[in-house]
N, C-alpha and C positions, 0 to 999 in steps of 0.2 A: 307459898303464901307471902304476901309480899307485908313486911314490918311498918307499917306506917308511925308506929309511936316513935321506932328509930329514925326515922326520916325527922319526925317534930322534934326532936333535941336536937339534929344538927342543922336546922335551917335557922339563917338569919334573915333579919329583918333591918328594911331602909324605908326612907322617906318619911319618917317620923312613927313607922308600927315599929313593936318592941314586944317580948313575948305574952305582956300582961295584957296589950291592947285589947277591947272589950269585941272588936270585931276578929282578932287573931283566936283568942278562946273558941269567939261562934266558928269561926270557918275550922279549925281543930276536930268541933265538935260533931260539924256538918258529915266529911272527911272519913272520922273513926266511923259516921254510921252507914257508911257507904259500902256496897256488898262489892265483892269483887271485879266484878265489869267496871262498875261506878271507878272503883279505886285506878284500872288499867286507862279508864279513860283520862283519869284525873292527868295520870303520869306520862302519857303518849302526849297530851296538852301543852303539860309543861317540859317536859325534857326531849318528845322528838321518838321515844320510843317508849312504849308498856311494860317493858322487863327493866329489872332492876339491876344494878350493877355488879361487879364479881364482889362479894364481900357482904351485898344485902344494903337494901338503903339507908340504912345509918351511913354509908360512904359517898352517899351523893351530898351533894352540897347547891342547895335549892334556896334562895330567895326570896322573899316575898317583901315589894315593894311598892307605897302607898302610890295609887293612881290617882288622884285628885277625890274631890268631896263627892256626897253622893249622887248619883247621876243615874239615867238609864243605861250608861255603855256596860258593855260586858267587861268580862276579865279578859285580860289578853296575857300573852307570855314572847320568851324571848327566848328559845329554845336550846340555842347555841351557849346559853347562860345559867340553864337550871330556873330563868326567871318570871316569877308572876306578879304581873303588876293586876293589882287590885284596887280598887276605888272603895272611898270609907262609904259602903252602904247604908245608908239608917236603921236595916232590923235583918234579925239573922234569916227570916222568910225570904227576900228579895236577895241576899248573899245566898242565898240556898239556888234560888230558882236562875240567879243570874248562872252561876257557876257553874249549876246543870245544863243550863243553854249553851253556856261557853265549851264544856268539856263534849257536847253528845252533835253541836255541827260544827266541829273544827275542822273536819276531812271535807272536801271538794264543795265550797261554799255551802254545806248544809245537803248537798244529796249526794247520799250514802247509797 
């Protein structure tokens, strides 16, 4: 089972998010309600692989940093980095659906 709450205390945040940020809460909250595939794709997204590291993910050390104001672009990452750059969406529905889109055709331009 992979710890996602441990993952959310050790990730920092750049480009102006910080953990109060009212869009870091929504994506947090998105995140915890996500069933397990959800979660393995979250992490194959941003780190390169779905499994967690020896120690359990409190040991990774993940990023998330602000991608410009709200837009249509997806999330993107930086994988070699732990990093997600995120753009400040205006409602947690659109951070929801963007993310979903980002995390479910990350593999072979969208066909799986």
């Amino acid at each position: 089972k992979l710890d996602f709450e441990a993952l959310e205390k050790t990730t920092e945040y750049d480009g102006g998010y910080n953990k109060d940020s009212q869009i870091i809460k929504d994506f947090w909250e998105i995140i915890h309600s996500f069933g397990e595939e959800q979660k393995r794709l979250f992490l194959q997204f941003t780190t390169g692989t779905d499994r967690a590291p020896v120690g359990g993910l409190g040991k990774l050390k993940m990023i998330i940093a602000k991608n410009g104001s709200d837009s249509d672009r997806l999330p993107t990452s930086h994988t070699c980095f732990n990093a997600l750059l995120l753009p400040e969406y205006s409602s947690k529905e659109k951070l929801k659906e963007r993310l979903l889109k980002a995390i479910t055709y990350a593999k072979g331009f969208g066909m799986l």
